[in-house]
N, C-alpha and C positions, 0 to 999 in steps of 0.2 A: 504493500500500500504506500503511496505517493506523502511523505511526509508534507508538516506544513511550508517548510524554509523551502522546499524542493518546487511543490505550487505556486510559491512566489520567485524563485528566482526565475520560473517560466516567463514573467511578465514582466518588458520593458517598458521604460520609461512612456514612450509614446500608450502603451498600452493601461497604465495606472491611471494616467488622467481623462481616459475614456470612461474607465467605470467613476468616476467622480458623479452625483447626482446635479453638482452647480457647476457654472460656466467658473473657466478655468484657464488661467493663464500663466507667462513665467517672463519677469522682466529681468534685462542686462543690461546695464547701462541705464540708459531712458528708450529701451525698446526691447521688443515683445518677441522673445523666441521662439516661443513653445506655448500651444494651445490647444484647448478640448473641440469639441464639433459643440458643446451644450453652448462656449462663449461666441462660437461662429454665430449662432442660432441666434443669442440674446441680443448678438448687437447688428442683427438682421443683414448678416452678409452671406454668403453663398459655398466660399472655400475659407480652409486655412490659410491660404495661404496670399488673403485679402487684409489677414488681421498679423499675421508675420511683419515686423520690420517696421510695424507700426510703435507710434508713443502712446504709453495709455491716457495720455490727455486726448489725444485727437479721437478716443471713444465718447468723448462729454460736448457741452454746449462750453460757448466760447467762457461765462461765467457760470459763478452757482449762483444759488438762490441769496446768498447775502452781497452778492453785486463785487466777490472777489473773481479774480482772474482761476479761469480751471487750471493751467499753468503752472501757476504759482502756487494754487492752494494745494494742487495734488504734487507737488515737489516738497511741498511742506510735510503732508501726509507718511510720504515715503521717508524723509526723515527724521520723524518719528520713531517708524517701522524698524529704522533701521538703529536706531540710538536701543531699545528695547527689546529688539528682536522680534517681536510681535506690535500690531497694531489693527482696531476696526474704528471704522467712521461710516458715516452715511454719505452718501453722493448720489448727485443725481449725473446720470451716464445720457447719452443718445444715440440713438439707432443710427444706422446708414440711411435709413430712409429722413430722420429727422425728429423721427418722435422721439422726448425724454420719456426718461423714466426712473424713480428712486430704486435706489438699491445699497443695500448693508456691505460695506467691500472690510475683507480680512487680508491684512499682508504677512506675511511669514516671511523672515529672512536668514539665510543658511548660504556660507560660505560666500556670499556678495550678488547672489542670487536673490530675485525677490520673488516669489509663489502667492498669486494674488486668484479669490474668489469673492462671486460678485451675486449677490444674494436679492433677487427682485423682492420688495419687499411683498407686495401684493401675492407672492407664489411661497411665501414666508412659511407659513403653516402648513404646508406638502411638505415642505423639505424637512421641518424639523428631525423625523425619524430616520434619516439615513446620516446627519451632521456626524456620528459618531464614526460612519465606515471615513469618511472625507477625512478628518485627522490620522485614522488607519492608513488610509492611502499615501496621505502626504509623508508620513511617518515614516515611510516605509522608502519612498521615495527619495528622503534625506541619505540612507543608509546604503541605495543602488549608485552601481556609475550608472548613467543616463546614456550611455553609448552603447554600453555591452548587455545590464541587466544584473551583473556580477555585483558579489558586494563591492562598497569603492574602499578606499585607504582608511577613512577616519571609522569606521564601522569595523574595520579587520582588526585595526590596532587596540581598540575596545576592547575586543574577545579574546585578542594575543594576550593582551596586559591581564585579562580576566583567570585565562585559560593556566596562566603561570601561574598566578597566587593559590590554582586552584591545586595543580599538577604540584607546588610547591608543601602544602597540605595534606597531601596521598602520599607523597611520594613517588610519583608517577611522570610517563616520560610521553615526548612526542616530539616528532618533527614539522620542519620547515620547508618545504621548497621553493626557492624560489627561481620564476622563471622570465627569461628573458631572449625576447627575439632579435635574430639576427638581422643584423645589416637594416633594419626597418626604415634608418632615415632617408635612402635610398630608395625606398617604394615612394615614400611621400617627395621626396625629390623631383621622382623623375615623373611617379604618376598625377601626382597633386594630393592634396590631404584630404579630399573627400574620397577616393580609390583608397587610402590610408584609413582612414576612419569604415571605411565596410571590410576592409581586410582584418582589423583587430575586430569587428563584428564574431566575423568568421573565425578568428583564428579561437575567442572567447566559448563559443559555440563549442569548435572542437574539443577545447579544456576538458568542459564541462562534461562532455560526450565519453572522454575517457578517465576524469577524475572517480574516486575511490565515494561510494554515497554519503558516507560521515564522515567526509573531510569539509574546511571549510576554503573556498575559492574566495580570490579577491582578484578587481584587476587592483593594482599598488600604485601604475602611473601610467603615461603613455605605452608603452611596449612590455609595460612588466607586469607580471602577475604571479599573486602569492597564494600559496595553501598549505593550508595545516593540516597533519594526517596524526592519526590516532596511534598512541604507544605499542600498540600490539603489531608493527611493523617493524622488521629486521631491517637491516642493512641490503640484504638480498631484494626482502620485499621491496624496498623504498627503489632501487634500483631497476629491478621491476618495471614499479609503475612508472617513474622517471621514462622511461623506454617508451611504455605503452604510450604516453602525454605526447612527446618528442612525433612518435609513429605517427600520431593524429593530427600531427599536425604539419607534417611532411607532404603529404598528397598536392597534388595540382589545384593552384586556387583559379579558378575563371572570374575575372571582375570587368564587362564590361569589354570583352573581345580581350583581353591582356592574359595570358596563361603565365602563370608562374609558380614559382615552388620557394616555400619559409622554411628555416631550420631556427632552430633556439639553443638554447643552450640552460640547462637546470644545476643552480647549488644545493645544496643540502643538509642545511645546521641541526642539531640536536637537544634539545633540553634536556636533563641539564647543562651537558656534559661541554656542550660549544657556547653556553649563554646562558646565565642566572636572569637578565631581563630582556625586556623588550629591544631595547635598542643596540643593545650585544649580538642576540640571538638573530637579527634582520644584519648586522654589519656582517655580521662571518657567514652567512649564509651569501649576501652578498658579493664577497670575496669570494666562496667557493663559484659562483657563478663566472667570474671572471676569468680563475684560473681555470674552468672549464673552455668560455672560449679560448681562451690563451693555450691551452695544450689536447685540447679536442681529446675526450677519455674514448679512443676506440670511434667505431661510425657514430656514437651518439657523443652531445655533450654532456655529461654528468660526472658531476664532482662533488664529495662530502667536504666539509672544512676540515681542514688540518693546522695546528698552532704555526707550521712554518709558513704558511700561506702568510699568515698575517704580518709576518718578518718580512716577507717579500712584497707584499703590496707595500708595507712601509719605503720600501729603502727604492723601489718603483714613483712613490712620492716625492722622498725628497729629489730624486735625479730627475725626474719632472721639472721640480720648483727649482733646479739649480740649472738644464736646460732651457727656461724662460730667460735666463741671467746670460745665458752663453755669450751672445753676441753684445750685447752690453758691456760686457766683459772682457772683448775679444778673448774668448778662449777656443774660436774655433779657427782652424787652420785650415788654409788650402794647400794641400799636395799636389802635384801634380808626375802620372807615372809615365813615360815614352813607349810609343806606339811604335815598331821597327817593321819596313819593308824588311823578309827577308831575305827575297832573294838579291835584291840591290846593298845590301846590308846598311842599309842608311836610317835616317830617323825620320817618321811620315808625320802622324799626328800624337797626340797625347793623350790622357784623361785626368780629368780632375777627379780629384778626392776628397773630400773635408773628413779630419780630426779634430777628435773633442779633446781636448785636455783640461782638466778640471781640478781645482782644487783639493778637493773633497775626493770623489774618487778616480783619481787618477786619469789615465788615457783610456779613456769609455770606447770599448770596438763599437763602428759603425753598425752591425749586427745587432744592437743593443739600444744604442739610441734615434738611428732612424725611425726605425717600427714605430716608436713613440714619439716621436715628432710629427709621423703621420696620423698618430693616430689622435694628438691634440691638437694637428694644425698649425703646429709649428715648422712644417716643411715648407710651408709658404714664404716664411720669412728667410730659413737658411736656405732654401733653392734662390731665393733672391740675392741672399750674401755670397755666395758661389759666384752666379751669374754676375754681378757685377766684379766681384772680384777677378774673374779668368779676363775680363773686357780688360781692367785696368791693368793686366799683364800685359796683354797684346798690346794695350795703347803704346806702355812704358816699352814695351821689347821693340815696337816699331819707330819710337824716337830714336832708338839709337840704333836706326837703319839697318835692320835685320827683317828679312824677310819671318812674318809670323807664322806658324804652323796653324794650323787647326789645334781647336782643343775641344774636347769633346767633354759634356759636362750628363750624368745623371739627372732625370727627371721623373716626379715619383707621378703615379696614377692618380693623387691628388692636386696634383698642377696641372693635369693635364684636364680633369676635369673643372677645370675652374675655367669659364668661360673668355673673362679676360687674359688669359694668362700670354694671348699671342699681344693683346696689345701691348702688354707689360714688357715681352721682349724686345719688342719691339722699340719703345721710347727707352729700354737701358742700353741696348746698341748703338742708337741713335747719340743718346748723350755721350760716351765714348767713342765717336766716330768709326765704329767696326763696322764692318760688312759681315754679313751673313754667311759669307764660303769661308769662314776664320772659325765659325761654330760649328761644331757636331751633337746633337742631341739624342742620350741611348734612355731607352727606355728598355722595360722588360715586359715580359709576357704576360704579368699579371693586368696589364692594360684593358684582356679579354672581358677580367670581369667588372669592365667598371663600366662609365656612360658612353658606349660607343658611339652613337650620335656627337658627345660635344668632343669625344680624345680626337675623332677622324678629320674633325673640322680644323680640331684646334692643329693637328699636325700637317694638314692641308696649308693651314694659312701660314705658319711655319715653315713650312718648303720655298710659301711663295717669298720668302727674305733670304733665299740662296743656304739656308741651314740644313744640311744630311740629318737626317734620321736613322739611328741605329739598334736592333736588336740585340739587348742585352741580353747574359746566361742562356743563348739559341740552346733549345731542348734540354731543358729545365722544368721547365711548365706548362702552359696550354696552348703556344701557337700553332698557328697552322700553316699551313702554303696558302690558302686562300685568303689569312687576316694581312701576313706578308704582304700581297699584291693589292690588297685593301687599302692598307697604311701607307703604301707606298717607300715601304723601308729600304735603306741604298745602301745598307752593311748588314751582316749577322757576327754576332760576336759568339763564338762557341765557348760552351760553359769550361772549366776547365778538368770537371771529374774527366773530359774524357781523354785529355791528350797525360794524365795521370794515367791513364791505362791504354798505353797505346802497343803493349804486348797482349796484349787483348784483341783476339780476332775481333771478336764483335764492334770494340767500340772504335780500329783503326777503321772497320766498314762505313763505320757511323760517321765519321769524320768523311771518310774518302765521299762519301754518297751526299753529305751536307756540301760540298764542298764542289763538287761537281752539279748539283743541280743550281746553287748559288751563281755558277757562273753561267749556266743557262738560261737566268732570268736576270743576268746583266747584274747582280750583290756582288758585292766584295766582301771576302771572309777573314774574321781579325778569332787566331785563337787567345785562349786567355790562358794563365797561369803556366806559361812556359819557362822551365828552371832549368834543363841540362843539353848538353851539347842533341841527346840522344834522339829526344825531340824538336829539336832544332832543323836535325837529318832529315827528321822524319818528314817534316812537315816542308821541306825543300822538294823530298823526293816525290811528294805528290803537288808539286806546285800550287803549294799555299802560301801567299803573297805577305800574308801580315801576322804579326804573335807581337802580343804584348807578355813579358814576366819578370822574371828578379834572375832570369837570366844574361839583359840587357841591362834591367837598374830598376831597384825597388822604386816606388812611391817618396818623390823628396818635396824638399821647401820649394817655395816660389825662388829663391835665394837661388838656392843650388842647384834646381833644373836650368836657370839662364845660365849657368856655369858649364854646365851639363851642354846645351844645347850649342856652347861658343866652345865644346872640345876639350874643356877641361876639366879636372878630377873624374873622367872617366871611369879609372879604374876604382874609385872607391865604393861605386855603385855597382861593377859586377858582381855576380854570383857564379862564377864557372866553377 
C-alpha cells in the first residue's frame, strides 16, 4: 500500500495548486509566476498564461475605496506580509472585463516568494470547509522543490538534523548519498536552461524510480540530490543501490529532438562513523563525491569517504588559493622546448611550457595544476600569460635581427570554447606586432568532447590569422580521421608511449601507418619524447621529418633557449 509521503511526493508543484479550493497565485519580485485555473476564473481571463508576468496591482481598479492608489497601497500590503511572514486584508480586485469585486486576500511568505489567495467574499461561506486542506496544501508546498516535486534542501536538513539526534539516542546508524551530475553546466550551456530544467525533471523522476521506498530523497541544489537510507544497509548494499541510481539514470534522454546520455557521480558518508552532525556528515559525503568524479571507482562513480580524502581536498584548496596568486606573483615561468627537423638536423619550431614554482609547495608538475586551473577557470588567465609572453619573445628575438621560429603554445578545450577567444588572439598579436605564421597552436583530442560548434569556429577563425593548428598526444584519446579533416589540423604530434616502445612490432606499425597516412592528407608529423640515438635511427629510417625530446635539449628558460637558438651552450642541454 502506497504510503502517505509516497502520494505526495507524486504531486508537483503545478499540481498542488490545482486542488486549492480558492484562486491562487505566486508573486517574485512584483510579478506573478505561478497560478491556479480557480484565479484565471476569478479575474475572468481565459489562460494562465494571461495572468503570468502580470503585477498583482494591475488585477485591481486604479484606487480603492479610501481614494488610495492600488499601487501603493498593495506595495504596502506586501510589506507587511513580508516584515511578519504572514499577512490578510480586504481588497477590492477587478475582473478583465471591469467589474470589481471584494475579496479577503492572504499573503504567505517563504524564502522571498510570496503565495497569495484571494477569497471573494460573497462565495465566503462555500469555502469555509475546505480552508483547512489550503494551508495543507500550501504546507506542503513550502517543503517540495517546485521543479522536480522532490523534497527541497531546507525540509531535508530538518529530518537530517532530526534523524541524528534520533539515530544518536538508539544508537543506530544510517547513511548519506549524495548525488551529483555530471558535466550538467554544459546541457544548460549549450541547450538553454529551460532543456536544463526538464532534464533535472527527468533525471529527478529517474531517482525516484530507483531509490530504496524508506529512504528519504531530496533535490539539495541545482544538479545535486540527496538521500538518506536506513541502517540496515551494508556497505555492499549501499553500493548496490548506488549502481542501480547511476543505471537509471544512464539511459538516453530525448528532450525536444536532442538525444543524449547523463552520468553522475555518488559519495557516500556514514553516521556515525564519517559525521557526528549535520554539517560534517553532508561535507564528507561531499568530498567523497568528488573524489568519485576525480578517480571514476570502476564504470560507475561511487565513493564512501575516507579521512584521507579530506587531507587531500585540503591541500587541493590551499594550491587552488595559492594558484589564484601565481601570476601576481610571477611565479609562473615560461619554458620553452626545441622542435628538430630531423633529417636536416637543424632547429624548426618550439613549444612553450609554463612552470609553477611556488612557495609553498615547490615546483607543482603541470599534471597537477593545469586540470585545476581548468577546472576553476583559471586557464583563461594563464593561457593569456603564455600567449603574450611567447609574442614578447618573438618581439625581443626579432629586434635583435634574428629570424623568429614559430613557437607553438598549448591550448586547453576551455579557450577554445570560449567564444571570444579568436578575438583575444587576435588584438594580443596585434599589440606585439606578430604575425600569425610565428604561432603554432596544439590542442589535444579531448577537444571531441567539448562544444564542437564554437572549438571549429573558433579554430577556423584562427587559421584565418596564418596560425597552424596542431594535434597534441595523436592516439591518446578520441580523435579521429574524420575530426582531423574537420578541424582542419596541419601537424599531428605522436604521443610518446609509442616511440618508448618502438621494439614493439605493434607500436613501430602504429607509428609507420600514423605517419604514412599523415603524409597522404598533406600533416606533418612531430614525434614526442624522443631521448636516444636508437630512436633517433628509427624515426630517420622511416622518414619522419620532426621529434621533439631531451635528446636535442630539455625544456629551458626564455634566457637560455635564445642562447640555445644563437649556438651556444648547446651541449648543456643534450641528453645522449
Amino acid at each position: 500500500m502506497q504510503s502517505k509521503d509516497d502520494k505526495i511526493a507524486d504531486i508537483t508543484a503545478s499540481e498542488v495548486i490545482e486542488y486549492f479550493p480558492l484562486p491562487f497565485y505566486v508573486i517574485e519580485g512584483e510579478r506573478i509566476i505561478l497560478c491556479n485555473q480557480k484565479a484565471v476564473k476569478v479575474f475572468g481571463y481565459e489562460k494562465k498564461e494571461e495572468l503570468l508576468g502580470l503585477t498583482p496591482y494591475s488585477l485591481s481598479p486604479a484606487s480603492q475605496p479610501d481614494g488610495t492608489s492600488s499601487v501603493v497601497k498593495g506595495r504596502e500590503m506586501i510589506n507587511q506580509a513580508k516584515e511578519s511572514g504572514y499577512y490578510r486584508f480586504r481588497w477590492v480586485h477587478q475582473r478583465k472585463c471591469g467589474r470589481k469585486f471584494l475579496a479577503e486576500v492572504e499573503l504567505f511568505v517563504e524564502k522571498g516568494l510570496i503565495f497569495a489567495t484571494v477569497k471573494d467574499i460573497e462565495r465566503e461561506e462555500k469555502l469555509k470547509n475546505k480552508t483547512v486542506k489550503i494551508f495543507e496544501k500550501m504546507k506542503n508546498l513550502v517543503i517540495r522543490d517546485f521543479l522536480t516535486g522532490l523534497y527541497n534542501k531546507k525540509y531535508f536538513m530538518e529530518q537530517l538534523d532530526r534523524l541524528i539526534q534520533a539515530s544518536y539516542r538508539t544508537k543506530s546508524r544510517f547513511a548519506l548519498l549524495f548525488i551529483d551530475v555530471d558535466n550538467f553546466k554544459e546541457i544548460n550551456d549549450t541547450l538553454g536552461h529551460q532543456t536544463g530544467d526538464r532534464v533535472i525533471e527527468e533525471a529527478a523522476r529517474r531517482l525516484k524510480e530507483a531509490a530504496p521506498e524508506n529512504c528519504l530523497l531530496a533535490r539539495y541544489g541545482g544538479d545535486e540530490f540527496a538521500i538518506i537510507v536506513s541502517s540496515t544497509c551494508s556497505k555492499d548494499e549501499l553500493y548496490t543501490m548506488g549502481h542501480r541510481l547511476l543505471q537509471n539514470l544512464k539511459t538516453a534522454y530525448v528532450i525536444d529532438n536532442h538525444e543524449f546520455y547523463l552520468s553522475a557521480s555518488i559519495g557516500i558518508a556514514c553516521y556515525p562513523a564519517d559525521g557526528e552532525d549535520a554539517g560534517t556528515l553532508l561535507k564528507n559525503a561531499d568530498i567523497a563525491m568528488y573524489k568519485a568524479k576525480e578517480t571514476r571507482d570502476g564504470k560507475y562513480n561511487i565513493r564512501f569517504f575516507e579521512a584521507e580524502m579530506e587531507k587531500e581536498i585540503h591541500e587541493r584548496f590551499l594550491l587552488e588559493n595559492h594558484l589564484k596568486k601565481a601570476l601576481e606573483k610571477e611565479e609562473l615561468i615560461l619554458n620553452l622546448q626545441p622542435i628538430v627537423n630531423i633529417i636536416e638536423n637543424r632547429q624548426s619550431t618550439a613549444e612553450a611550457l609554463v612552470r609553477w614554482e611556488n612557495e609553498v609547495f615547490g615546483l607543482v608538475p603541470p599534471d597537477k595544476f593545469i586540470p585545476l586551473a581548468e577546472e576553476t577557470g583559471l586557464i583563461h588567465e594563464i593561457g593569456t600569460y603564455v600567449l603574450k609572453e611567447v609574442c614578447r619573445f618573438i618581439q625581443s628575438f626579432r629586434k635583435k635581427e634574428f629570424n623568429p621560429i614559430p613557437i607553438a603554445i598549448n591550448i586547453s578545450l576551455k579557450q577554445l570554447e570560449n567564444r571570444n577567444f579568436t578575438r583575444e588572439v587576435e588584438n594580443i598579436i596585434a599589440s606585439y606586432g606578430i604575425e600569425g605564421k610565428n604561432l603554432e597552436f596544439e590542442i589535444t583530442e579531448s577537444v571531441s568532447t567539448g562544444n564542437m560548434e564554437v572549438i571549429a569556429e573558433n579554430l577556423r577563425k584562427i587559421k584565418g590569422l596564418g596560425i597552424k593548428i596542431a594535434m597534441d598526444d595523436f592516439g591518446t584519446g578520441y580523435s579521429s580521421l574524420a575530426m582531423l579533416l574537420n578541424l582542419e589540423v596541419d601537424k599531428i604530434k605522436i604521443d610518446k608511449i609509442f616511440i618508448n616502445n618502438i621494439r614493439k612490432s605493434r607500436d613501430e606499425k602504429i607509428i609507420r601507418t600514423v605517419i604514412s597516412m599523415a603524409k597522404e592528407l598533406g600533416l606533418t608529423v612531430i614525434v614526442e619524447g624522443v631521448e636516444t640515438e636508437e630512436q633517433v635511427n628509427f624515426l630517420k629510417n622511416i622518414n619522419c621529418e620532426y621529434g621533439q625530446g631531451y635528446f636535442w635539449a630539455k625544456p629551458m628558460q626564455v634566457a637560455d633557449f635564445e642562447k640555445y637558438l644563437q649556438g651556444r651552450y648547446v651541449t648543456m642541454y643534450k641528453n645522449r
